[in-house]
C-alpha positions as CSV (number, residue, x, y, z in Angstrom):
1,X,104.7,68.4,63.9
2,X,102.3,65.7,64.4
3,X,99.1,66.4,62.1
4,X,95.7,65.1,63.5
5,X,93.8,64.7,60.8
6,X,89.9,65.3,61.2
7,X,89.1,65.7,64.6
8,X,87.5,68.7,66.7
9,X,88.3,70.3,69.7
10,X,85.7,72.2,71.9
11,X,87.6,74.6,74.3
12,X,85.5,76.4,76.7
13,X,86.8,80.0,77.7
14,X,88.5,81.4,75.2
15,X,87.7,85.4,75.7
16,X,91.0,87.2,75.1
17,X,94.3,87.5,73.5
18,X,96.7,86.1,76.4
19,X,94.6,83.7,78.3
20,X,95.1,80.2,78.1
21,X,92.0,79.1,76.0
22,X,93.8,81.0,73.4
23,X,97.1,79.3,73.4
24,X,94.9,75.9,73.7
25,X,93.2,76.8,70.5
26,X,96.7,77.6,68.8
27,X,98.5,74.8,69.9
28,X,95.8,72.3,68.6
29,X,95.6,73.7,65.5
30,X,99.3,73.5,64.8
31,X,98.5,70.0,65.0
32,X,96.1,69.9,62.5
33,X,92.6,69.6,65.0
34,X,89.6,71.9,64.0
35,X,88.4,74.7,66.9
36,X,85.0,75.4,68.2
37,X,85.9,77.8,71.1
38,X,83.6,79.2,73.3
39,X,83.2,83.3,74.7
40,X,81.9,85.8,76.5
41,X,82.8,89.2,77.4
42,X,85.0,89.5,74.5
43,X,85.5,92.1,71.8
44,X,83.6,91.2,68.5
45,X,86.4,92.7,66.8
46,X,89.1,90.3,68.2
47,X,86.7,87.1,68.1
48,X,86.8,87.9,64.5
49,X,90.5,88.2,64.1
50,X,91.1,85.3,66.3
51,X,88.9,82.6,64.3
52,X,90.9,83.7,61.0
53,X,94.1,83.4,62.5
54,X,93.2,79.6,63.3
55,X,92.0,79.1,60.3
56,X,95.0,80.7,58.2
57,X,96.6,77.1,60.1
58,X,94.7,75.7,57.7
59,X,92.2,73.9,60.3
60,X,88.3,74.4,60.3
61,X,87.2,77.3,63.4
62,X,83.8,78.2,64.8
63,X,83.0,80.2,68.1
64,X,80.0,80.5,70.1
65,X,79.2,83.6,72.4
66,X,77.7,81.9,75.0
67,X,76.9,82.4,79.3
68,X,77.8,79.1,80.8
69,X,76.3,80.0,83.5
70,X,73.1,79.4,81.7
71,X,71.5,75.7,82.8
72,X,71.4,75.1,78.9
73,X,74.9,76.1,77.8
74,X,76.1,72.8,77.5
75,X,73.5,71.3,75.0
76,X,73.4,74.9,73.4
77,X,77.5,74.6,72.6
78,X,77.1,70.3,71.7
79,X,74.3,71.5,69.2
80,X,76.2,74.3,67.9
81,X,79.6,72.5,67.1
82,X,78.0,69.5,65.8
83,X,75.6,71.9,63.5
84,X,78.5,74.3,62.2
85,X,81.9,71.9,62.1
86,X,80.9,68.1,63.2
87,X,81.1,66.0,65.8
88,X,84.3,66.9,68.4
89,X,86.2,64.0,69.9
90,X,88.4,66.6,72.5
91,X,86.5,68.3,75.1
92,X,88.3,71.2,77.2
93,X,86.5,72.5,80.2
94,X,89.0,75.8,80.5
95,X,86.1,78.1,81.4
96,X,86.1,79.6,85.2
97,X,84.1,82.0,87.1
98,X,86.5,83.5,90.2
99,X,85.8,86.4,92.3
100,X,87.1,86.8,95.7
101,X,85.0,86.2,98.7
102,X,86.0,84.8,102.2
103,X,84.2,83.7,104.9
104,X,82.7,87.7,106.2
105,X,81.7,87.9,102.3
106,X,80.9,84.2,101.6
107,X,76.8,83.7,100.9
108,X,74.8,81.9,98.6
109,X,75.1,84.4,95.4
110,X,78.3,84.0,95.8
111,X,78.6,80.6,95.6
112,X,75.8,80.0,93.2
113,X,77.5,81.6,90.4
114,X,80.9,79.9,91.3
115,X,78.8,76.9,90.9
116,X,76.7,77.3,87.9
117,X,80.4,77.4,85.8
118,X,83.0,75.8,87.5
119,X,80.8,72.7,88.1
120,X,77.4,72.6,86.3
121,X,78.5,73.4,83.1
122,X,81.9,71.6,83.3
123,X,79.8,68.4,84.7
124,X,76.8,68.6,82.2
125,X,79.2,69.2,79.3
126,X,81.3,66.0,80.2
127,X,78.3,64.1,80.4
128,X,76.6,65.2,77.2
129,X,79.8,64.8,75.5
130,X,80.1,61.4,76.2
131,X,76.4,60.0,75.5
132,X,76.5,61.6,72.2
133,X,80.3,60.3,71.6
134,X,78.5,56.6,72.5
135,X,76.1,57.3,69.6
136,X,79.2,58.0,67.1
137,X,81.0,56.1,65.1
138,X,84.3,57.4,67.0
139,X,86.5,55.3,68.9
140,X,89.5,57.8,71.0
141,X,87.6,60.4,73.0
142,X,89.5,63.0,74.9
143,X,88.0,65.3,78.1
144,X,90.2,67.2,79.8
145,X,89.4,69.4,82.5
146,X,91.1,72.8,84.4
147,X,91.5,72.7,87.9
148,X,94.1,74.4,90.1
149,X,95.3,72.8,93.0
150,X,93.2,73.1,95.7
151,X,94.1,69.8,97.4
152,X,97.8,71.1,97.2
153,X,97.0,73.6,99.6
154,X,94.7,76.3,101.3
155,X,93.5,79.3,99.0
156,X,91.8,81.9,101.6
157,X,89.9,84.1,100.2
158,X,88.5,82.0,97.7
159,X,86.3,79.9,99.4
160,X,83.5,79.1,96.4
161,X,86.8,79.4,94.0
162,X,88.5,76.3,95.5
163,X,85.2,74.3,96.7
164,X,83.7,74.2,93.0
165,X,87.2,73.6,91.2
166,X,88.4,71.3,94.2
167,X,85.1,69.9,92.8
168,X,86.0,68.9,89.5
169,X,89.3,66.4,90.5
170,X,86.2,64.5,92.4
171,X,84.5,64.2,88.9
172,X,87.3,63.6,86.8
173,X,88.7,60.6,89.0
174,X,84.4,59.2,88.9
175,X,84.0,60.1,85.3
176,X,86.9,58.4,83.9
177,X,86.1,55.0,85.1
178,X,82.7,55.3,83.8
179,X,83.7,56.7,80.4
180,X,86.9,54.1,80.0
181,X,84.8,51.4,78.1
182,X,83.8,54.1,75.6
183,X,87.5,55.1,74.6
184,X,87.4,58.2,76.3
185,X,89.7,59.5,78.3
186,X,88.9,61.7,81.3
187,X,91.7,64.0,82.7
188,X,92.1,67.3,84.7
189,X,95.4,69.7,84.6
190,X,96.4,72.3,87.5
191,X,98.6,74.2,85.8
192,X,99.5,76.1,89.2
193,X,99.7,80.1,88.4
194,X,99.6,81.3,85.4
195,X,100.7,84.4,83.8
196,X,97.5,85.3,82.0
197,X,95.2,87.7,81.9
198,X,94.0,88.0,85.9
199,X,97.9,88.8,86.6
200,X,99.5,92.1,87.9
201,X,102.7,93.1,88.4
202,X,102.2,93.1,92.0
203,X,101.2,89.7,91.8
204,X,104.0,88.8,89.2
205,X,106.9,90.0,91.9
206,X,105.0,88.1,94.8
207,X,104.7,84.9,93.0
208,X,108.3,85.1,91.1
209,X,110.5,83.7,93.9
210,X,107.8,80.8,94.3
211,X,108.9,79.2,90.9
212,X,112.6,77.9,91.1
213,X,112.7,78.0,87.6
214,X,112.8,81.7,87.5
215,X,109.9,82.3,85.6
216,X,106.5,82.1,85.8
217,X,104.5,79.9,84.3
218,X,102.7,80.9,80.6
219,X,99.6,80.1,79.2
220,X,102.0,78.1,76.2
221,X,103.5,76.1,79.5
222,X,99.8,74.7,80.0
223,X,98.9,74.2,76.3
224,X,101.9,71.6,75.9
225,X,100.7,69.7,78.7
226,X,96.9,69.3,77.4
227,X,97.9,69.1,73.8
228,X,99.8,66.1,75.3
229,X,96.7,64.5,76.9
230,X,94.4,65.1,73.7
231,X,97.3,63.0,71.2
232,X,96.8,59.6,70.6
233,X,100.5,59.3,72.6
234,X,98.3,59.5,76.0
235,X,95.4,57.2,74.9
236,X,96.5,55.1,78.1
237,X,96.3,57.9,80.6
238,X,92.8,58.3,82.4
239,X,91.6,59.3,85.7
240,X,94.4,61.8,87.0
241,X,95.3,65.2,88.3
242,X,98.4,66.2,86.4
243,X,100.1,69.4,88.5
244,X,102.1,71.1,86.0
245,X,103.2,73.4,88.1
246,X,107.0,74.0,87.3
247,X,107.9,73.1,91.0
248,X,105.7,76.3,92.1
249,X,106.3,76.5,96.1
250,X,103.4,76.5,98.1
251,X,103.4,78.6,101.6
């Protein structure tokens, strides 16, 4: 095990037991990085239970309840991290708002709340993150951002779903080029369909045959691949769209 001494992660979305802000949060702190997560929805109970587990990992953990839909829930999560653990260096925009719509159910409430997560708050984030990284005395910066494939393919039924995460691969490509002379690196991750917590069995037996690997892919699949992009190993990797898909067959 590699050990990361003294850095920070924020990773947004991290609201239940099996979902894959969780496993991001575990996998980094195996690795020695301190965990600011951020929630909503979630049972006080298990927010509690979850930040002591981290800890027992011997790491440093805060959380924040937070809307992200709120216009200052990026500056309200910098402040908060900076206040209660330091200054992170890893930024992880995991956080989504989905709900079905299609084009008879498509309007602008719809869309505006797709919007106000999936892109705002991912894009003001990102942006914060990096003037305030400028100011620091670090030197490797890490943002990494979810997204899920929509130029791979069509996803009907989600039309304010894939036009504010199709979104983000825009951003990330922009963003990296500007953020390069800083030491930060800028990179999203589709991790194609993930067993989590939006999953049921109906959906399991549809989607099985579509990964050749015979399995479907695990929140732990995705945390490998972004724990990957946050180590100093990928400190020469900026500007893409990795599809970690396991071969997931489209059509």
């Amino acid at each position: 095990m590699t050990i990361i001494e003294n850095k920070i992660a924020i990773i947004t979305g991290t609201s239940s037991e099996r979902d894959i802000g969780t496993a991001l949060c575990r996998k980094l702190a195996s690795q020695g990085i301190n965990i600011f997560f951020t929630h909503w929805n979630s049972e006080t109970k298990w927010v509690k239970e979850f930040q002591v587990e981290i800890m027992n990992m011997e790491v440093l953990c805060d959380h924040l309840l937070i809307n992200l839909s709120k216009a200052s829930a990026a500056f309200d999560i910098l402040d908060a991290v900076e206040t209660k653990i330091g200054f992170p260096s890893i930024l992880i925009n995991n956080a989504a708002h989905s709900r079905s719509d299609g084009y008879l159910n498509f309007d602008a409430k719809t869309l505006d709340e797709h919007y106000a997560v999936n892109m705002r708050s991912t894009f003001l984030l990102s942006t914060e993150f990096a003037r305030r990284f400028e100011q620091s005395d670090l030197s490797n910066g890490r943002i990494i951002n979810l997204t899920s494939g929509q130029d791979l393919g069509p996803m009907p039924g989600e039309l304010a779903y894939v036009a504010t995460k199709g979104a983000i691969s825009a951003f990330t490509r922009s963003l990296s080029q500007e953020l390069a002379p800083l030491g930060i690196t800028v990179n999203a991750v589709n991790p194609g369909p993930t067993d989590s917590t939006w999953m049921t069995d109906e959906i399991r037996d549809y989607l099985l045959p579509k990964f050749p690997m015979g399995r479907i892919g695990s929140p732990e699949d995705v945390a490998r691949t972004i724990a990957f992009l946050a180590s100093d190993e990928a400190k020469w990797i900026t500007g893409q769209i990795i599809h970690s898909e396991g071969g997931f067959i489209r059509g």
